[in-house]
C-alpha positions in Angstrom: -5.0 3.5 -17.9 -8.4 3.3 -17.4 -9.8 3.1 -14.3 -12.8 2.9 -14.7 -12.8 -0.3 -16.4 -10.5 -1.9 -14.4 -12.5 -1.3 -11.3 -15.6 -2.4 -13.1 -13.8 -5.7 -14.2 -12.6 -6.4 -10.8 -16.1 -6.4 -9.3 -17.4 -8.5 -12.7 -15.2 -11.4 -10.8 -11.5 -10.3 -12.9 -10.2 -11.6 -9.9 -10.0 -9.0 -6.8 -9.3 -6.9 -4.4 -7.5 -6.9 -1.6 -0.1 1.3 -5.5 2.4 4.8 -11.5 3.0 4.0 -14.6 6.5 4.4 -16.1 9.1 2.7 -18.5 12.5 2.4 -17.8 12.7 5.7 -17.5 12.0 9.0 -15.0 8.9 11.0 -14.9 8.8 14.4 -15.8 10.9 16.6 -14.1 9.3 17.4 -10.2 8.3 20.8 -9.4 10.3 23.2 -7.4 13.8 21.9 -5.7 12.3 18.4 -6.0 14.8 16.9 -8.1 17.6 17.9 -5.6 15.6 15.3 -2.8 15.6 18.6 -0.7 12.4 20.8 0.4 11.7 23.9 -2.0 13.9 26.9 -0.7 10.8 29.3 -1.2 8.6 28.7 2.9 7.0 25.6 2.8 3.9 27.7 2.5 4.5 29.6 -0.9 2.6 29.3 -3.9 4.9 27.4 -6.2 5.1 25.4 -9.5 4.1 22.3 -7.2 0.5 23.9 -6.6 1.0 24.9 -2.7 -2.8 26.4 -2.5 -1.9 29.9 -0.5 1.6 31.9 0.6 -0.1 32.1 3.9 1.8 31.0 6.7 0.8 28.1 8.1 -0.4 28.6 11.8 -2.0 26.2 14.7 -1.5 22.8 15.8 -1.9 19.4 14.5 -2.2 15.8 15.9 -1.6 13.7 13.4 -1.1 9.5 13.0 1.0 7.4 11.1 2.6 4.0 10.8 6.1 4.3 9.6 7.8 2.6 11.9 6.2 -0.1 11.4 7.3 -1.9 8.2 11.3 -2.3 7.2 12.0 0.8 5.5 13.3 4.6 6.0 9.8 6.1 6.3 9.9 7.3 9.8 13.0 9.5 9.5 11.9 11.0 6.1 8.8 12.0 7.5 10.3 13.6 10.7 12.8 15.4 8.2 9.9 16.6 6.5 7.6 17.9 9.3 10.5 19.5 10.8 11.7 21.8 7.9 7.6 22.3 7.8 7.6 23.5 11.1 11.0 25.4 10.7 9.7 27.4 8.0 6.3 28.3 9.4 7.2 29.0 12.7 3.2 29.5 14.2 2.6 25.9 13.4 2.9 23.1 15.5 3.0 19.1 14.4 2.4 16.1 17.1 3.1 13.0 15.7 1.8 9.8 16.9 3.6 6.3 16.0 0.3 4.1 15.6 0.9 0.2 15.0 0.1 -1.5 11.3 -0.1 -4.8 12.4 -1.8 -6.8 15.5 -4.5 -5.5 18.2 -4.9 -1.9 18.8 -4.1 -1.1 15.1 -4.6 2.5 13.9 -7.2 1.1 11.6 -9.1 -0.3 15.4 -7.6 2.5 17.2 -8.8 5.5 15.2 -12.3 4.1 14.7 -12.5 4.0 18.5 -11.5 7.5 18.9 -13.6 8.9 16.1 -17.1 7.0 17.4 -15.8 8.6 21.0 -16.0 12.1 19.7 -11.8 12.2 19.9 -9.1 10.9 17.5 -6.1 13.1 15.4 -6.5 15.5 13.2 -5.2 14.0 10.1 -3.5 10.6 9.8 -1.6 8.6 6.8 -2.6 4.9 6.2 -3.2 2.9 2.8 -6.9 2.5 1.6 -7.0 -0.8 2.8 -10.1 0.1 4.4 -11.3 3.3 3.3 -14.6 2.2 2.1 -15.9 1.1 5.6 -14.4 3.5 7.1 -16.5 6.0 4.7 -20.0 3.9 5.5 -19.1 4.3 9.0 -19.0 7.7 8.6 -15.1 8.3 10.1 -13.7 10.5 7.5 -14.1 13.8 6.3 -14.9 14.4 2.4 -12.6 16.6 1.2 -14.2 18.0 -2.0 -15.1 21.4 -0.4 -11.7 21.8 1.9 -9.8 21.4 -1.5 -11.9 23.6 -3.5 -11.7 26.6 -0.6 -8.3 25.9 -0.3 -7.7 26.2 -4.2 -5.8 23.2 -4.3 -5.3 21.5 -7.5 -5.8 17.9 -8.2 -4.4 17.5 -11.3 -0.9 17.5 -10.5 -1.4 14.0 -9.2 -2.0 10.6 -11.2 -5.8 10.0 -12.1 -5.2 6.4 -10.6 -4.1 7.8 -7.3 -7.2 10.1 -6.8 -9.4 7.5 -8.2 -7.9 5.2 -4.7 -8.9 8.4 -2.6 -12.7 8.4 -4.1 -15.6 6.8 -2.8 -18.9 7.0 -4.5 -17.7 10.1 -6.4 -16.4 11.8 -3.3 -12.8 12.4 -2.3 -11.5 11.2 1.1 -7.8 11.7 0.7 -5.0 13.6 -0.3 -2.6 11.1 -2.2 0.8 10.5 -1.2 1.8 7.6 -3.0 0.8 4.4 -4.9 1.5 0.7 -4.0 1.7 -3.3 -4.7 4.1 -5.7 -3.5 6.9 -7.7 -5.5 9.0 -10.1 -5.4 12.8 -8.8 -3.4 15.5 -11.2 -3.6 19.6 -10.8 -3.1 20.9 -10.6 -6.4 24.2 -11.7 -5.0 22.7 -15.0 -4.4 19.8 -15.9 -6.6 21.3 -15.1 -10.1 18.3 -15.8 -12.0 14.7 -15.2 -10.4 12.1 -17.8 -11.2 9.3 -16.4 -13.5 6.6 -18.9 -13.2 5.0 -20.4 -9.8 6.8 -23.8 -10.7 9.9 -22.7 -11.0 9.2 -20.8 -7.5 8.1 -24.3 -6.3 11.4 -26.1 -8.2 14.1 -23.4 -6.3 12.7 -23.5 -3.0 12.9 -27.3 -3.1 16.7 -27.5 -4.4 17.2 -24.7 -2.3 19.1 -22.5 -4.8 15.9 -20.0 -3.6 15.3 -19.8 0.4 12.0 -17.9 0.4 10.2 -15.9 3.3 6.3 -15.2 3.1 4.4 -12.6 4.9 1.9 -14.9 6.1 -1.0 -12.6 5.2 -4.1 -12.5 2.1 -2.5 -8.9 0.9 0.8 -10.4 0.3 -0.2 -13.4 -1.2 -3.4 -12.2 -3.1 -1.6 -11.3 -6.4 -0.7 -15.1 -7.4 -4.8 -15.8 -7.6 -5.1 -14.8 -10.9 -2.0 -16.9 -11.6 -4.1 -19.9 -10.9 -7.4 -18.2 -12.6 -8.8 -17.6 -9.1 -11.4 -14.6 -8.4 -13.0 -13.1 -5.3 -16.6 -12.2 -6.5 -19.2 -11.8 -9.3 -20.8 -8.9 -10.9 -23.3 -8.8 -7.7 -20.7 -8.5 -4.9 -21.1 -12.8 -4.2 -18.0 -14.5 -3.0 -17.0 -17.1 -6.2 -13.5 -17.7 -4.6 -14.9 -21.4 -3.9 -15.0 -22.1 -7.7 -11.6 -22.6 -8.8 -8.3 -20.7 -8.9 -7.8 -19.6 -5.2 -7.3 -22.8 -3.9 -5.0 -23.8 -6.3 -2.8 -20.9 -4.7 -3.5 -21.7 -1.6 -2.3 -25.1 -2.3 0.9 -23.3 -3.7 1.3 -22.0 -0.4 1.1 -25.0 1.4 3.6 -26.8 -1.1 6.0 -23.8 -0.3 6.0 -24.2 3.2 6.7 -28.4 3.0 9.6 -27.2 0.5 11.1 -25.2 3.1 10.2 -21.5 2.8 9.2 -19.3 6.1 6.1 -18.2 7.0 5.9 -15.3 9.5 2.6 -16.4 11.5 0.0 -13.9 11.6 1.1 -10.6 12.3 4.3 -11.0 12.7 5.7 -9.2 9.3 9.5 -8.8 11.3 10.2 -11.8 11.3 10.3 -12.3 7.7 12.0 -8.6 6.9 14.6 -9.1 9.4 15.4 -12.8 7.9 15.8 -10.9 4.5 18.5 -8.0 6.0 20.2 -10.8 7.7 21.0 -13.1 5.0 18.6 -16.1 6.3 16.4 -16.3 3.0 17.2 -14.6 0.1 14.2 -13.7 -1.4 10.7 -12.4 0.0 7.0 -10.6 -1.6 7.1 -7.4 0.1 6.4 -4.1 -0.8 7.9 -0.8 -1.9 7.5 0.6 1.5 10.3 -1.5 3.0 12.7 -0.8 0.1 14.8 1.7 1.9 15.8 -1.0 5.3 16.6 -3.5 2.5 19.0 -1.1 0.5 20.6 0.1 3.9 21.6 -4.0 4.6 22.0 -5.3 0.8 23.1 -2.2 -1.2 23.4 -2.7 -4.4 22.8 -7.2 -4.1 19.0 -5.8 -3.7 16.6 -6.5 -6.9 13.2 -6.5 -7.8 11.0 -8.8 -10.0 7.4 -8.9 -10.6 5.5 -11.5 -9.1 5.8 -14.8 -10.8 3.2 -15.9 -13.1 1.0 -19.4 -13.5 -0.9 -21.6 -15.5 -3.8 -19.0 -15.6 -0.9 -16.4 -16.6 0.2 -13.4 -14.5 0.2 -12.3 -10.8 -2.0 -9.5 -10.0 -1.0 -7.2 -6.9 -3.5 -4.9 -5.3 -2.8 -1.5 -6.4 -3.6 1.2 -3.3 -3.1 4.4 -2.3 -1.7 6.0 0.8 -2.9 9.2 1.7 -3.6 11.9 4.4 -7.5 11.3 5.7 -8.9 14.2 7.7 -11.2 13.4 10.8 -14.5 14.8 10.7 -14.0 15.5 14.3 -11.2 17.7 14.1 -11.3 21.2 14.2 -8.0 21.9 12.4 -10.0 20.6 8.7 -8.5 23.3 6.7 -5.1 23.6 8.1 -4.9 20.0 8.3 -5.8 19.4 4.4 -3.0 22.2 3.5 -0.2 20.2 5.4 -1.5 17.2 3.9 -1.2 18.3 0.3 2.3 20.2 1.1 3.8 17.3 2.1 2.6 15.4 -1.1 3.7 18.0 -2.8 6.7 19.9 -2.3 8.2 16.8 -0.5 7.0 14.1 -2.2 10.8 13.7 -4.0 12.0 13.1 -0.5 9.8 10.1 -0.5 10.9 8.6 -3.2 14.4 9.6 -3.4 15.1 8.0 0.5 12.2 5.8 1.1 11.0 4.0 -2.3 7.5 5.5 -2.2 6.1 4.8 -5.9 4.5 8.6 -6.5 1.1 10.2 -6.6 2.8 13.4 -7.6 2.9 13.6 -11.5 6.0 15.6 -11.5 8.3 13.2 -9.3 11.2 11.5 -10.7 11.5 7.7 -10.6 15.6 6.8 -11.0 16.5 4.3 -9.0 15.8 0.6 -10.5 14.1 -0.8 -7.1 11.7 2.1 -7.0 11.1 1.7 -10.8 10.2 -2.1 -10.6 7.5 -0.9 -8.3 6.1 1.6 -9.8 5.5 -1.0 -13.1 3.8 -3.5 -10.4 1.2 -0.7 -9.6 1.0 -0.4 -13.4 -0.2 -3.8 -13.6 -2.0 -4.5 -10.5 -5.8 -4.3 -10.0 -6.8 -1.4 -8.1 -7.8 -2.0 -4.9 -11.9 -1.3 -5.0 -13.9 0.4 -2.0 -16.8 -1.9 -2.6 -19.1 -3.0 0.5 -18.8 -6.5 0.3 -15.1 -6.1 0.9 -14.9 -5.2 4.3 -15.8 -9.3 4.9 -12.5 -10.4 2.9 -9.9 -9.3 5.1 -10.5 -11.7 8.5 -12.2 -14.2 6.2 -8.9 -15.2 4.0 -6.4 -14.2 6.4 -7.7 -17.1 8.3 -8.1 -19.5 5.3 -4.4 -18.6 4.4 -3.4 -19.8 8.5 -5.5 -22.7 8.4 -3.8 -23.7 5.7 -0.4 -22.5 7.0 -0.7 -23.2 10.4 -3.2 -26.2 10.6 -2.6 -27.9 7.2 -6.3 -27.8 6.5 -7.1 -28.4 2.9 -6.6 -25.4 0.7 -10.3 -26.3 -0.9 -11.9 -26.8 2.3 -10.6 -23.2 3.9 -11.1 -21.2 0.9 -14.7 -22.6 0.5 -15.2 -22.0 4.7 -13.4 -18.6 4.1 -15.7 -18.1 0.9 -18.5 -19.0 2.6 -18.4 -17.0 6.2 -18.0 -14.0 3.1 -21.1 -14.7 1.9 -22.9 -15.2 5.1 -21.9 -11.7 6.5 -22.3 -9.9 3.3 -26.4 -11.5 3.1 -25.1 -13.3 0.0 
């Protein structure tokens, strides 16, 4: 894959923004004990196949962030798993976790930014790189090229398109953990067939042999704009979503909603998750992050499908990364990066065996067909770009999508208002 290209397409207007590659098959086999789901029996610590950078204990203590009980899945209890064989096998080391919200006001995105411009904030926290870029321009993350050169950690045992999601203007800002783009879930149980094109999406919501939930958001949703042609900007960072395409989806969106599927409102992604577990709708575009709650409830009824494609031709996720980002006001740098890439390393198996996570990890092994269907939609998706005149798209077409949720405003009319207040704030 070429990544270069891609993200050089993307900002020529190959429609945008806003996590790897694999046939039907495994990866190579994973490094160490990996294949097993269980930690390496060597300490956590130890120089190993998986590239652990020193068989130095690990010693001090850590704050660190993340959001994994946010979402549907079985993050949270893989990560404390995790951190507490870590800290069982390096007794001198110490790891406070903090459960920061995803979603709504005081989000870690807000949250950490306030901490970090008040001289404060964790040591090391986990998010996607929704917003890395701005985060870089505002100066709240460490570069990591020297930690990981003293450290002696080695890059190349993860993809090239997950490192590429941790880079910034040449610079790296994150040890990858995993890769991600949403698809399409649905109850195999009770939607025999799942539609492949936007009308027949359109057609089985209306007879109601689909009933679909939507997470009422522009990351969800942002894949079916190239369905309809749609793209977000030009060569020069301008906003061109006014011209055609996006508001043809956004007029999907709206036909959706008269034909009966549910929208979760703003923020409110559990509404829509919990409808799925319980049986209310039977299919939903969600993400490989929530694929471990959604086996616990459907077992082996869950399946997977790419987005459905349009008149323009195929749905194209956002590809990102999640990693571990260091916080340039911590003291704990270099301990912090080590923990950062052990955990992407000698655990990442654990990741994906329990919790779905689509690896950055080279070695990992992909078997199970829910995790495999993912890992082909972050094949396929356009990864997500750090670009300036993206930090305006978020707020902008999250509110077009509501308007035209929530308000029935015309699709055209809110994508060109959306398209516009883009513009304005990015001197366009």
């Amino acid at each position: 894959m070429n990544t270069t290209l891609r993200f050089t397409s993307l900002l020529a207007g190959a429609a945008i923004l806003v996590a790897a590659c694999g046939s039907s098959g495994a990866t190579t086999a994973p490094a160490s004990d990996a294949a097993s789901g269980a930690p390496a029996s060597a300490p956590a610590s130890a120089g190993t196949a998986s590239g652990a950078p020193s068989a130095a204990p690990l010693e001090g203590e850590l704050q660190i962030w993340h959001t994994y009980a946010s979402g549907a899945g079985t993050e949270k209890d893989t990560y404390d798993a995790i951190v507490a064989d870590i800290m069982a096998k390096n007794p001198g080391l110490k790891i406070n976790t903090t459960v920061q919200n995803f979603f709504g006001a005081g989000n870690i995105f807000d949250k950490y930014a306030l901490e970090v411009q008040a001289a404060g904030g964790p040591d090391m926290f986990i998010v996607p790189n929704d917003s890395q870029g701005a985060q870089v321009r505002a100066n709240s993350l460490q570069p990591l090229d020297d930690l990981v050169a003293s450290t002696g950690i080695d890059l190349s045992v993860f993809s090239d398109l997950s490192v590429a999601g941790c880079t910034v203007d040449g610079k790296l800002y994150c040890i990858p953990e995993s890769l991600k783009a949403v698809g399409f879930y649905y109850d195999k149980s009770k939607v025999a067939t799942p539609p492949t094109t936007t009308d027949e999406l359109l057609a089985a919501v209306k007879d109601g042999s689909v009933k679909l939930a939507v997470n009422q958001g522009a990351y969800h949703n942002f894949g079916y704009w190239s369905a309809f042609g749609g793209k977000l900007m030009d060569d020069t960072g301008k906003c061109i979503a006014d011209q055609g395409g996006v508001a043809d989806a956004h007029k999907l969106f709206a036909d959706l909603k008269t034909a009966g599927a549910m929208w979760s409102g703003a923020n409110n992604y559990a509404k829509v998750a919990d409808a799925f577990k319980q049986g209310q709708v039977t299919a939903l575009v969600d993400g490989p992050w929530a694929s471990g709650g959604y086996k616990e409830t459907l077992g082996d009824n869950l399946a997977v499908a790419p987005l459905q494609s349009g008149p323009a031709g195929d749905s194209q996720p956002i590809t990102g990364t999640d990693g571990w980002f260091i916080n340039p006001n911590s003291t704990n740098q270099e301990l912090a990066t080590r923990v950062g890439y052990l955990i992407s390393t000698e655990y990442e198996q654990q990741f994906v065996d329990k919790s779905g996570h689509i690896p950055a990890l080279t070695s990992a092994t992909i078997s199970d067909p829910i995790t495999q269907g993912f890992a082909d939609a972050v094949a396929n998706g356009l990864p997500r770009p750090q670009a300036k005149e993206l930090d305006n798209f978020w707020s902008n077409f999250d509110n077009a999508l509501n308007a035209v949720i929530d308000k029935g405003t015309d699709p055209v009319k809110a994508v060109a208002d959306a398209c516009a207040a883009m513009n304005k704030a990015n001197g366009k």
